[in-house]
PDB file of N, CA, C and O in Angstrom:
ATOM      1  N   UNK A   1      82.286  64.569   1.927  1.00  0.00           N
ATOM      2  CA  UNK A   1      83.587  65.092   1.584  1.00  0.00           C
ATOM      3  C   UNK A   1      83.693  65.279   0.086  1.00  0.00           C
ATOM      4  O   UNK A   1      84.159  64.323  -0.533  1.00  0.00           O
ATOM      5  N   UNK A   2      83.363  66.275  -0.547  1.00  0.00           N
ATOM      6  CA  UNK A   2      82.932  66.523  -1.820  1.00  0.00           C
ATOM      7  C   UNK A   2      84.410  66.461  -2.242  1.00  0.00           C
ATOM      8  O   UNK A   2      85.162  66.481  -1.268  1.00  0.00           O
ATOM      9  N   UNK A   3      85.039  66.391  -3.459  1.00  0.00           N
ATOM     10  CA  UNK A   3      86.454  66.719  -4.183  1.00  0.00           C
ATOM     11  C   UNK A   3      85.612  67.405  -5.144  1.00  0.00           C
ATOM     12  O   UNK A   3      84.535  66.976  -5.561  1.00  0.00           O
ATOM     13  N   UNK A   4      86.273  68.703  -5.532  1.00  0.00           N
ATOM     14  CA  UNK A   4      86.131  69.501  -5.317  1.00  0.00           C
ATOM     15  C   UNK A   4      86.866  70.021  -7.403  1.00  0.00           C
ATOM     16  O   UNK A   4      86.361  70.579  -8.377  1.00  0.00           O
ATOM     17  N   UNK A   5      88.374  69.327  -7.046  1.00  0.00           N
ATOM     18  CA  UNK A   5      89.181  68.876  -8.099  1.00  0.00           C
ATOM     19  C   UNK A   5      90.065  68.462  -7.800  1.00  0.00           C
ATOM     20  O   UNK A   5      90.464  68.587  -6.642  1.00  0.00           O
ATOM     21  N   UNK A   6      91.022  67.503  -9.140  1.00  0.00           N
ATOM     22  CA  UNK A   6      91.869  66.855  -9.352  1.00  0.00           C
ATOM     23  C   UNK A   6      93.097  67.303  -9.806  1.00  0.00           C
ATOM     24  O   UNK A   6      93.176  67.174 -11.028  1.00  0.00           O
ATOM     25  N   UNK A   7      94.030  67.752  -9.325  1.00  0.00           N
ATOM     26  CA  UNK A   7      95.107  68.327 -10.142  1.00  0.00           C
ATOM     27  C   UNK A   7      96.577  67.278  -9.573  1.00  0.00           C
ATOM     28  O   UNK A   7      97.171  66.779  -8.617  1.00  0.00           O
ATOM     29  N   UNK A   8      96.517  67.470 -11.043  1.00  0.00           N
ATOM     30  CA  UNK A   8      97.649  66.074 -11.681  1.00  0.00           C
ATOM     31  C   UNK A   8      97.594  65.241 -10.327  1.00  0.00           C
ATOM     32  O   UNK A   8      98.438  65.497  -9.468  1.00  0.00           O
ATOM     33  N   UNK A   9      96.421  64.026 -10.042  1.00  0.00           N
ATOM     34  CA  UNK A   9      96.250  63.094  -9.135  1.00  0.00           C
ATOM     35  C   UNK A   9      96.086  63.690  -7.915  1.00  0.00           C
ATOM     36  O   UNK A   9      95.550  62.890  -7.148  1.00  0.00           O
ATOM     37  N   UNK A  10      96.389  65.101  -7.223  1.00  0.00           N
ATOM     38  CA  UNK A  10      96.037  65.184  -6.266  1.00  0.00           C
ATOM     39  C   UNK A  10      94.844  65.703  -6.100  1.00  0.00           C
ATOM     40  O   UNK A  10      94.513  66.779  -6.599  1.00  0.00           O
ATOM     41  N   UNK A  11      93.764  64.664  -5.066  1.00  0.00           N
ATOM     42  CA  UNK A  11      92.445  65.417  -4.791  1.00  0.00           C
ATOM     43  C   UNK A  11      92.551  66.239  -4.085  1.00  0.00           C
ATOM     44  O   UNK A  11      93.366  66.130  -3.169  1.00  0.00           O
ATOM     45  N   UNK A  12      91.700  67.493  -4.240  1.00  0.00           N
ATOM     46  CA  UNK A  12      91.410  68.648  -3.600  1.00  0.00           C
ATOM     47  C   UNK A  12      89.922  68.528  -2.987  1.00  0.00           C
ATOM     48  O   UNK A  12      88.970  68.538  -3.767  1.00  0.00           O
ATOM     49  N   UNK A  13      89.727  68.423  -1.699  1.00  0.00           N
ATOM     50  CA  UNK A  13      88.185  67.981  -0.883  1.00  0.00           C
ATOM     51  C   UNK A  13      88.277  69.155   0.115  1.00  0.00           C
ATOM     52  O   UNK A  13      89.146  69.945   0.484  1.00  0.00           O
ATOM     53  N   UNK A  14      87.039  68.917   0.368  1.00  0.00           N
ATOM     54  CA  UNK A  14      86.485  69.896   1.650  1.00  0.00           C
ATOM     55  C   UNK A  14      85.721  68.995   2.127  1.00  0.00           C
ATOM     56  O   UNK A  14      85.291  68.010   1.526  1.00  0.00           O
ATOM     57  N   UNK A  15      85.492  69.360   3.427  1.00  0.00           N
ATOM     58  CA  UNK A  15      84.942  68.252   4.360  1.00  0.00           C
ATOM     59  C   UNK A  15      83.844  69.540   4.914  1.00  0.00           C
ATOM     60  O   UNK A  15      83.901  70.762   4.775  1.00  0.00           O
ATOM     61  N   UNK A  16      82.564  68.380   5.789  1.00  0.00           N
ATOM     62  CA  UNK A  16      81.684  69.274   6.068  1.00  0.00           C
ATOM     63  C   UNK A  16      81.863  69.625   7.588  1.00  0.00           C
ATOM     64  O   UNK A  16      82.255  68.704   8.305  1.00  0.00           O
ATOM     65  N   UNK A  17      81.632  70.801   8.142  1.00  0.00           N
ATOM     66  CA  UNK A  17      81.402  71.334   9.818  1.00  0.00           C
ATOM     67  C   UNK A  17      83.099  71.570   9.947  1.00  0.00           C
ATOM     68  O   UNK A  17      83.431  71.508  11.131  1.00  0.00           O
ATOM     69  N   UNK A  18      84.176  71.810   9.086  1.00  0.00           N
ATOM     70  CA  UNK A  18      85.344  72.595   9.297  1.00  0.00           C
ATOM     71  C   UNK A  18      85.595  73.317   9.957  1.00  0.00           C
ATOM     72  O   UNK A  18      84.553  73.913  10.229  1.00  0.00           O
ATOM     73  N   UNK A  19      86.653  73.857  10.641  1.00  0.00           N
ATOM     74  CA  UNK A  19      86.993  74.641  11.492  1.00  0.00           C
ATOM     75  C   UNK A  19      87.343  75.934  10.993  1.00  0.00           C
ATOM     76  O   UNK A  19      88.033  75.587  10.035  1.00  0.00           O
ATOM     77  N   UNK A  20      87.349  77.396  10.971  1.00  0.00           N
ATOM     78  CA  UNK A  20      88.254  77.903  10.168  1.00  0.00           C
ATOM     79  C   UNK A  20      89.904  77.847  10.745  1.00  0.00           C
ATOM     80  O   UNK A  20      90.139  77.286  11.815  1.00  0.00           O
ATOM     81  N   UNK A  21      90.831  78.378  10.062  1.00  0.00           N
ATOM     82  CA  UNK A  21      90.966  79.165   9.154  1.00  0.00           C
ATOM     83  C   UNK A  21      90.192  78.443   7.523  1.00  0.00           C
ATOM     84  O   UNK A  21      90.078  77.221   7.428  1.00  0.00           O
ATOM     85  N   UNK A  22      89.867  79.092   6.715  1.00  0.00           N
ATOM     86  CA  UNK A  22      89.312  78.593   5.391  1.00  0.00           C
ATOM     87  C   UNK A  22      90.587  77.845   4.628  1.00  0.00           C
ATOM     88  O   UNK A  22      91.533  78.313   3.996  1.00  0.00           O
ATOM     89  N   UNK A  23      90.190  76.424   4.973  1.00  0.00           N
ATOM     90  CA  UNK A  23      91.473  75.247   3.895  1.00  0.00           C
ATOM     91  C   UNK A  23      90.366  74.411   3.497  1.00  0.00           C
ATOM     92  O   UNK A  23      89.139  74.504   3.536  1.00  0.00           O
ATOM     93  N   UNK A  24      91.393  73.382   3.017  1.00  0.00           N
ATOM     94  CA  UNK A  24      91.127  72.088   1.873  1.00  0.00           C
ATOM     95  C   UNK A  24      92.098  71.235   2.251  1.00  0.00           C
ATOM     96  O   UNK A  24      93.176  71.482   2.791  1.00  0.00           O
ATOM     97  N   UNK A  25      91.634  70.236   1.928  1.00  0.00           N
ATOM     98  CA  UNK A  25      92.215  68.856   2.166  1.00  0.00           C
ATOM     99  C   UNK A  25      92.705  68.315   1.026  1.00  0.00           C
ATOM    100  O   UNK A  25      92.021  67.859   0.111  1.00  0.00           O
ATOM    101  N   UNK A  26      94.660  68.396   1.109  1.00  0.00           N
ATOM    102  CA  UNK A  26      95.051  67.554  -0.600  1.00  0.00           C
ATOM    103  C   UNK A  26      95.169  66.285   0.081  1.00  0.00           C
ATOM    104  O   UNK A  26      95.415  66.102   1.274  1.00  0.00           O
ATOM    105  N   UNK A  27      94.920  65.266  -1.003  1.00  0.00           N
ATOM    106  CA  UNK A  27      94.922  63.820  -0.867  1.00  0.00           C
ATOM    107  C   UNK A  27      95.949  63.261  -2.186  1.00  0.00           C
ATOM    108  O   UNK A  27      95.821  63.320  -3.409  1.00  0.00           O
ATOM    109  N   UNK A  28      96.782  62.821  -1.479  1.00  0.00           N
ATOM    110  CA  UNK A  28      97.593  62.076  -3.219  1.00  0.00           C
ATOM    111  C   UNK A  28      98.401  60.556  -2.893  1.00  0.00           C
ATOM    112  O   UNK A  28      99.624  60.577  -2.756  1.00  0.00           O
ATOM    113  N   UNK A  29      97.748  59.432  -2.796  1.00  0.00           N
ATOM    114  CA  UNK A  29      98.298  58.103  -2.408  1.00  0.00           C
ATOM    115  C   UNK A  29      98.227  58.618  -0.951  1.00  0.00           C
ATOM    116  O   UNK A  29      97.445  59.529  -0.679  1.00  0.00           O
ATOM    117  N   UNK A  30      99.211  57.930   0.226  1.00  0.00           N
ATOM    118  CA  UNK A  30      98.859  57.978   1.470  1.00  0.00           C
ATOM    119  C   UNK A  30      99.098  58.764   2.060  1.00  0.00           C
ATOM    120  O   UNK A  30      99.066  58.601   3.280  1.00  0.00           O
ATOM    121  N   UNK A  31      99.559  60.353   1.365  1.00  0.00           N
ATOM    122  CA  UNK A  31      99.557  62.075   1.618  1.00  0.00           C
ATOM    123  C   UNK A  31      98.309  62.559   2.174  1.00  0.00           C
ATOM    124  O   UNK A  31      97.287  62.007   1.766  1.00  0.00           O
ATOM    125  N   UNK A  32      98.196  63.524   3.062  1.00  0.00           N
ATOM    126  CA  UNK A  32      97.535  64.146   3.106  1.00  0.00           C
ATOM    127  C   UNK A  32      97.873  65.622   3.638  1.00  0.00           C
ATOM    128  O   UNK A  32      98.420  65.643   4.741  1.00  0.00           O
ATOM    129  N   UNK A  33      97.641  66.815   3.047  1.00  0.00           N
ATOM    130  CA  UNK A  33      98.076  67.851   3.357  1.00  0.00           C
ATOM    131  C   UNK A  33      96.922  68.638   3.393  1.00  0.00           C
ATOM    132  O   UNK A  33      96.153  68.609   2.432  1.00  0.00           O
ATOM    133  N   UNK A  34      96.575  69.706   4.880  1.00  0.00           N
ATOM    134  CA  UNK A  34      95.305  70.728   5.155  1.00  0.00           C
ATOM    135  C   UNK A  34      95.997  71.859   4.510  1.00  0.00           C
ATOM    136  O   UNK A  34      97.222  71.974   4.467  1.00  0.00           O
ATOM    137  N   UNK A  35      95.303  72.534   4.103  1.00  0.00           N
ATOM    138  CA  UNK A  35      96.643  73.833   3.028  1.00  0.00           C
ATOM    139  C   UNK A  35      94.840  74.860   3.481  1.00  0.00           C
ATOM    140  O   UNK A  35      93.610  74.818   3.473  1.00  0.00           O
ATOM    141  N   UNK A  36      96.183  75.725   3.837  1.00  0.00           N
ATOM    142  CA  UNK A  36      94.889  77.304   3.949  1.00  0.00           C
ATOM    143  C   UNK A  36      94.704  78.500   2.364  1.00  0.00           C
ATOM    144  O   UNK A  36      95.608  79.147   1.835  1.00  0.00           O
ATOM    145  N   UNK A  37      93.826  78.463   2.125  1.00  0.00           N
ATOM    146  CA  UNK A  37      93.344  79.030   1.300  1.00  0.00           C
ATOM    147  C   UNK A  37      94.322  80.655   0.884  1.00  0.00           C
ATOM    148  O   UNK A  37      94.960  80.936  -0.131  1.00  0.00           O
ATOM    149  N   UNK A  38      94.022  81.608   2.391  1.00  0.00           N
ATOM    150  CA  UNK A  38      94.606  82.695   1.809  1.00  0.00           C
ATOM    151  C   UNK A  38      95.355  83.378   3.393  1.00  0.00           C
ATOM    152  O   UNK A  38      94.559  83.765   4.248  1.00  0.00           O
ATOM    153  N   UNK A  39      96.462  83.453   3.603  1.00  0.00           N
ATOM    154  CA  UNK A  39      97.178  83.392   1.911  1.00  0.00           C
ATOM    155  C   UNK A  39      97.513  81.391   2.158  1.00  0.00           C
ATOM    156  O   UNK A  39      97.355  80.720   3.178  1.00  0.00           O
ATOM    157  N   UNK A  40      98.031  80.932   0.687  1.00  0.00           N
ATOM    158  CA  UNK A  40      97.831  79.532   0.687  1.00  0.00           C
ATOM    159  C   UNK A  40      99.538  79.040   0.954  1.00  0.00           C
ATOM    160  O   UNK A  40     100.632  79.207   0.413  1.00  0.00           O
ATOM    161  N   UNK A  41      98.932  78.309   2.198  1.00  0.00           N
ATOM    162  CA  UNK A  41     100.086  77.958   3.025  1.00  0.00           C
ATOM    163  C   UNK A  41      99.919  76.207   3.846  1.00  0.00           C
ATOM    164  O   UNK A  41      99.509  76.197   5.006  1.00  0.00           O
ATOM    165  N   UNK A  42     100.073  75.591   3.535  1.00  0.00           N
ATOM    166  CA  UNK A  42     100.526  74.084   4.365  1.00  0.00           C
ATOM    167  C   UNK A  42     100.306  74.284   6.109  1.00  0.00           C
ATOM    168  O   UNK A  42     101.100  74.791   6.901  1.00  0.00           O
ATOM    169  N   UNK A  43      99.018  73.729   6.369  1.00  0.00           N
ATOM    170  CA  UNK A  43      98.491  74.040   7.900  1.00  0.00           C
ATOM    171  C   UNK A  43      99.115  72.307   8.176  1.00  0.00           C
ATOM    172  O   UNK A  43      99.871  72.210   9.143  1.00  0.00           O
ATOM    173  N   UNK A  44      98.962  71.604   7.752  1.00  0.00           N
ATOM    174  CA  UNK A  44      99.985  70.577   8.222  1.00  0.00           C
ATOM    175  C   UNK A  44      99.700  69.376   7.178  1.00  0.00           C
ATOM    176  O   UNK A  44      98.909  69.188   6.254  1.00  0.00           O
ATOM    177  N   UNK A  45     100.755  68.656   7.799  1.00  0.00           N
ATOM    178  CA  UNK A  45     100.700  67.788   6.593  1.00  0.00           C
ATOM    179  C   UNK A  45     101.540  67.490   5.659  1.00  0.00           C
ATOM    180  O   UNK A  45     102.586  67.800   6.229  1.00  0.00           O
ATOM    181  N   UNK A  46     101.840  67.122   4.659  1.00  0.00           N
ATOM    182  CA  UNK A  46     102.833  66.953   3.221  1.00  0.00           C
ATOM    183  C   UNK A  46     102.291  66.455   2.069  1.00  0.00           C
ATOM    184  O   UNK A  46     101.223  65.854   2.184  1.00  0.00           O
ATOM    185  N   UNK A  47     102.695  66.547   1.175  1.00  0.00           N
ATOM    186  CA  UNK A  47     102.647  65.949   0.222  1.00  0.00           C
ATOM    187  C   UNK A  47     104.525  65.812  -0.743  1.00  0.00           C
ATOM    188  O   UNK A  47     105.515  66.456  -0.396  1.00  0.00           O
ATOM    189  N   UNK A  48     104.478  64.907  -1.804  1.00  0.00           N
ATOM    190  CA  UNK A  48     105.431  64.723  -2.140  1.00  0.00           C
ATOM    191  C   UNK A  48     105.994  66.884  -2.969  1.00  0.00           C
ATOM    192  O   UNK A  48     105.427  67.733  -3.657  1.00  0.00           O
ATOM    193  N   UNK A  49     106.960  66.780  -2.473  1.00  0.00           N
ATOM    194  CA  UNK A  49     107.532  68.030  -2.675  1.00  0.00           C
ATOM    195  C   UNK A  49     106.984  68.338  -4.321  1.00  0.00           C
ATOM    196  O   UNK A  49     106.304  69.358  -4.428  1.00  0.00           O
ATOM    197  N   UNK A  50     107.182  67.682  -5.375  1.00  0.00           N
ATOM    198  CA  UNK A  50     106.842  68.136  -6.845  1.00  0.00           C
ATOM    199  C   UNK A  50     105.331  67.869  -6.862  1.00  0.00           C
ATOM    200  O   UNK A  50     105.060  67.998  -8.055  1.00  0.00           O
ATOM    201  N   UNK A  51     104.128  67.553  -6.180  1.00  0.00           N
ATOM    202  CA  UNK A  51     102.779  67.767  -6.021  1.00  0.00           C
ATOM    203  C   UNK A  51     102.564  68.508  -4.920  1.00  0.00           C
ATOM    204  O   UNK A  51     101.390  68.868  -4.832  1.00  0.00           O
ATOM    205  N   UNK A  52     103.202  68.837  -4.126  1.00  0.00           N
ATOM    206  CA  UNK A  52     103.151  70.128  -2.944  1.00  0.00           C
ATOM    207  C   UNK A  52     103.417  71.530  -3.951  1.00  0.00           C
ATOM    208  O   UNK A  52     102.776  72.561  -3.748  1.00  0.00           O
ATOM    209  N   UNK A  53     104.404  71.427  -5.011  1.00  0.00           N
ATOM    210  CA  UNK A  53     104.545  72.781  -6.086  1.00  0.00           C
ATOM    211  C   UNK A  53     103.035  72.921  -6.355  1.00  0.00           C
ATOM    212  O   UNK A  53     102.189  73.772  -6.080  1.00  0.00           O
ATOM    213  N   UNK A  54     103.040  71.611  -7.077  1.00  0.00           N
ATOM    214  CA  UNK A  54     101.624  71.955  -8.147  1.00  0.00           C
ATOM    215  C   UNK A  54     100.217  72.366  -7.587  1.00  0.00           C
ATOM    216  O   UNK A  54      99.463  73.181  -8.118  1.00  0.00           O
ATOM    217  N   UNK A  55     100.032  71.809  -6.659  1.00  0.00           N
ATOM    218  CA  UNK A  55      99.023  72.334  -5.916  1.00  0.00           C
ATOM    219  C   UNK A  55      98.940  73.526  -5.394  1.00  0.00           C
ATOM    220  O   UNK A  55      97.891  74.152  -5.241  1.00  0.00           O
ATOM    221  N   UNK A  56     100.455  74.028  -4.984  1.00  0.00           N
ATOM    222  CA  UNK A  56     100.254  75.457  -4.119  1.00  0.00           C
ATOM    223  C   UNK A  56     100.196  76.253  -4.802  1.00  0.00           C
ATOM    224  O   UNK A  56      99.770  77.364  -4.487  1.00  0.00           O
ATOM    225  N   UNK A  57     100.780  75.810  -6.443  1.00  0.00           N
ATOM    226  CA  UNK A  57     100.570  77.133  -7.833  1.00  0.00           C
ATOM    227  C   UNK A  57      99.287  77.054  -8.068  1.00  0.00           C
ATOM    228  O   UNK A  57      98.768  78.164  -8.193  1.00  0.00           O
ATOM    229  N   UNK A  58      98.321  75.846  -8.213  1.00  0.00           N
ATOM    230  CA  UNK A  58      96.939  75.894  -8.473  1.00  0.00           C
ATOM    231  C   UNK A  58      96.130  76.562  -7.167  1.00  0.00           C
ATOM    232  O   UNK A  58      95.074  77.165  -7.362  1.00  0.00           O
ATOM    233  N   UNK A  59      96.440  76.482  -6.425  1.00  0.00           N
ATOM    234  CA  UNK A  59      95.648  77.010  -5.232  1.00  0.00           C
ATOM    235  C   UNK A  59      95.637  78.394  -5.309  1.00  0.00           C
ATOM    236  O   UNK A  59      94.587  79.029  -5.405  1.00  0.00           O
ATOM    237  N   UNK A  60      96.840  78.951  -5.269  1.00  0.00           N
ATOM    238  CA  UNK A  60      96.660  80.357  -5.723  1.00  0.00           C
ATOM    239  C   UNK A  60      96.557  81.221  -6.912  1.00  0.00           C
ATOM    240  O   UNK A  60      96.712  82.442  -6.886  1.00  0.00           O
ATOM    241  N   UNK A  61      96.240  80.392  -8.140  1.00  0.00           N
ATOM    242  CA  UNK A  61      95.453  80.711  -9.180  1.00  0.00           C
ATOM    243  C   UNK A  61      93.547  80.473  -8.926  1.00  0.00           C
ATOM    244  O   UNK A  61      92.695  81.185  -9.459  1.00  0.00           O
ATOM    245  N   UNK A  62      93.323  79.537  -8.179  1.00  0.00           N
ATOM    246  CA  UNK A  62      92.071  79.621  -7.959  1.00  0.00           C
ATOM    247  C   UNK A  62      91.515  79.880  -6.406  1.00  0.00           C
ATOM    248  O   UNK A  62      90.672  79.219  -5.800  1.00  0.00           O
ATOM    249  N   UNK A  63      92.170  80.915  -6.008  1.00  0.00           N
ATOM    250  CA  UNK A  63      92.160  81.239  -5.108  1.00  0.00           C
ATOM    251  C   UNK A  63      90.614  81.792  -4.677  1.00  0.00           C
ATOM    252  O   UNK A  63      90.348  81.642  -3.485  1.00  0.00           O
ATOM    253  N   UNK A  64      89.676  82.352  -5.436  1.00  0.00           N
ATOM    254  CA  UNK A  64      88.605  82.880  -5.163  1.00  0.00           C
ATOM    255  C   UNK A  64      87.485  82.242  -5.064  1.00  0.00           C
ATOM    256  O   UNK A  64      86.567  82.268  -4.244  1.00  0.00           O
ATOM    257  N   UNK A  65      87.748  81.498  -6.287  1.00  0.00           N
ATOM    258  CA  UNK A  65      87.114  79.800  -6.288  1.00  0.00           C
ATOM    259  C   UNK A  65      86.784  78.688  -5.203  1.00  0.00           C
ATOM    260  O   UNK A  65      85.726  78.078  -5.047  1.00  0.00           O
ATOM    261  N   UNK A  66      88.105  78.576  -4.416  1.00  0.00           N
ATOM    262  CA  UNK A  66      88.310  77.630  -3.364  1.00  0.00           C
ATOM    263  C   UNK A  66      87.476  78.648  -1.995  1.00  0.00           C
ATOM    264  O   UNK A  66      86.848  78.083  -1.100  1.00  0.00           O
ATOM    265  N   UNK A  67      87.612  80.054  -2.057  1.00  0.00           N
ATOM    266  CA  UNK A  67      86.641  80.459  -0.621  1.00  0.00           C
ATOM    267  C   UNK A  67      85.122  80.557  -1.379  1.00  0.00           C
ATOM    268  O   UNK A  67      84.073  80.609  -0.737  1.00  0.00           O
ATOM    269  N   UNK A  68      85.184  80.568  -2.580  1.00  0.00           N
ATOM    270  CA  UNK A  68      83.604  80.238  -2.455  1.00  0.00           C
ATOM    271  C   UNK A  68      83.270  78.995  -2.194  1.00  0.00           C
ATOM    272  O   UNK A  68      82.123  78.857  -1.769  1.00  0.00           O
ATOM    273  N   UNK A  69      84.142  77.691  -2.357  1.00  0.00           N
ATOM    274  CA  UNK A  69      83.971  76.259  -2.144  1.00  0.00           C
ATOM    275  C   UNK A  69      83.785  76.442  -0.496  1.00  0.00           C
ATOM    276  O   UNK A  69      82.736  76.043   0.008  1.00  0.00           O
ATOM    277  N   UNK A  70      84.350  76.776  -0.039  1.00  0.00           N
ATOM    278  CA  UNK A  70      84.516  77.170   1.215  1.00  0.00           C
ATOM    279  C   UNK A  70      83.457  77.789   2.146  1.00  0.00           C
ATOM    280  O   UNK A  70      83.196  77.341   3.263  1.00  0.00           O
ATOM    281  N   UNK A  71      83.007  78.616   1.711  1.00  0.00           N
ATOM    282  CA  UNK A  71      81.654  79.447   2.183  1.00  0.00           C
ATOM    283  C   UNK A  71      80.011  78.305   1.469  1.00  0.00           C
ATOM    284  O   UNK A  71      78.836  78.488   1.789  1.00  0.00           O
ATOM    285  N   UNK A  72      80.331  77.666   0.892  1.00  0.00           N
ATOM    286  CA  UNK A  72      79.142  77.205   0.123  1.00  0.00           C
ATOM    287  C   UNK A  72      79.132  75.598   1.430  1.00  0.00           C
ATOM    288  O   UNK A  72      78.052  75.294   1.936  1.00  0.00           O
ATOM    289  N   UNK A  73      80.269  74.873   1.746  1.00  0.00           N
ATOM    290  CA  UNK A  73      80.482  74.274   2.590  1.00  0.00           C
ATOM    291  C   UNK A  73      79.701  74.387   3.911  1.00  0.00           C
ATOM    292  O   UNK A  73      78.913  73.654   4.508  1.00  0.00           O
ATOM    293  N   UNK A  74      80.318  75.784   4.157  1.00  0.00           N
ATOM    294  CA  UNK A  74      79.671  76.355   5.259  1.00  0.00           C
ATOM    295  C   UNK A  74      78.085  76.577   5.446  1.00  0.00           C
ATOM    296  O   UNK A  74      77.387  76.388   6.442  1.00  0.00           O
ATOM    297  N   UNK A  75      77.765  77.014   4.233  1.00  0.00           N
ATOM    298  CA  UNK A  75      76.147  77.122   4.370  1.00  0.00           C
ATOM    299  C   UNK A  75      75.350  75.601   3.912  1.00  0.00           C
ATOM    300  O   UNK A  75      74.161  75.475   3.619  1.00  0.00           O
ATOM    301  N   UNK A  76      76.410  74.521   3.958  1.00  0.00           N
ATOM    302  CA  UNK A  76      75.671  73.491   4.007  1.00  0.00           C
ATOM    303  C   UNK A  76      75.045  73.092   2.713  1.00  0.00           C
ATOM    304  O   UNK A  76      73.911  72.622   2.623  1.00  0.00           O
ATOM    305  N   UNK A  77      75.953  73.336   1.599  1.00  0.00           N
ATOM    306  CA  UNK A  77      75.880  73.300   0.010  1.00  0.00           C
ATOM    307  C   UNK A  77      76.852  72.779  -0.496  1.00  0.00           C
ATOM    308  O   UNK A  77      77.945  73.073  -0.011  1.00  0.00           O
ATOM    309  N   UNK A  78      76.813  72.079  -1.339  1.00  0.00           N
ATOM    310  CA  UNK A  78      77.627  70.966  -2.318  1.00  0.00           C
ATOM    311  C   UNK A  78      78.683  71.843  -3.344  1.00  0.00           C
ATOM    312  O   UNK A  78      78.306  71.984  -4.507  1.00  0.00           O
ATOM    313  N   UNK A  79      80.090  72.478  -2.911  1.00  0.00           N
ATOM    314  CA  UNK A  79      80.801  72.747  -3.531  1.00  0.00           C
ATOM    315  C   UNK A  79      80.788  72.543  -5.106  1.00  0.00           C
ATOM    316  O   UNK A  79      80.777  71.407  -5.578  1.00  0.00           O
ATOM    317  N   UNK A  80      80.790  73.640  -5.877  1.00  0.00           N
ATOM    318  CA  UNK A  80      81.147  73.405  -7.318  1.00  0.00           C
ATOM    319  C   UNK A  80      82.386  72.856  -7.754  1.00  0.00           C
ATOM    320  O   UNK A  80      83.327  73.306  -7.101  1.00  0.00           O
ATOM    321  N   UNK A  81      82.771  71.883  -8.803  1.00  0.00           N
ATOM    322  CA  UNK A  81      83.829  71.704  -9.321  1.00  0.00           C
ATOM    323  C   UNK A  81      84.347  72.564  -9.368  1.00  0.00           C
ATOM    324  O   UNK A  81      83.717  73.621  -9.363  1.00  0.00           O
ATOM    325  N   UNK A  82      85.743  72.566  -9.438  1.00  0.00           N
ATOM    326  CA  UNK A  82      87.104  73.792  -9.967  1.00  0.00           C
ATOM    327  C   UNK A  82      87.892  73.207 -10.835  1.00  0.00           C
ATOM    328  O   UNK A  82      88.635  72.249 -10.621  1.00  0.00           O
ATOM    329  N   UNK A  83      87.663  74.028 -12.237  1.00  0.00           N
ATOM    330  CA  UNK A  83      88.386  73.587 -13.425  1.00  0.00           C
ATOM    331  C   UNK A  83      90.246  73.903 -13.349  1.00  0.00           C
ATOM    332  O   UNK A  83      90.967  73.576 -14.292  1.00  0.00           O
TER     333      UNK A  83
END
């Protein structure tokens, strides 16, 4: 379960043999929210409403980023960090 990145405390992971649609896993204390990539939307889950903002603004700034994390997953390759 690689993380992937950290934004303001919440981890951003991908897990291996995923299902699609193409998501990520936020983690922040005992949160956990599956959020789909594109368009980037809360597949279930929560997080605290002011780290549910921040993440869903970062998600769709690195939106191209996260399906290559995504596809690299898939072919059974160790996701790059996302700055």
């Amino acid at each position: 379960m690689p993380t992937v990145a950290i934004v303001e405390g919440v981890r951003i992971i991908f897990y291996a043999d995923e299902h699609p649609p193409p998501h990520f896993h936020a983690r922040f204390a005992e949160h956990t929210a599956q959020v789909k990539i594109d368009p980037v939307e809360i597949l279930k889950g929560s997080l605290p409403p002011n780290k549910e903002a921040v993440v869903m603004n970062w998600a769709r700034a690195h939106r191209d980023e996260l399906i290559v994390a995504w596809l690299d997953m898939e072919a059974d390759r160790k996701p790059a960090k996302i700055e």
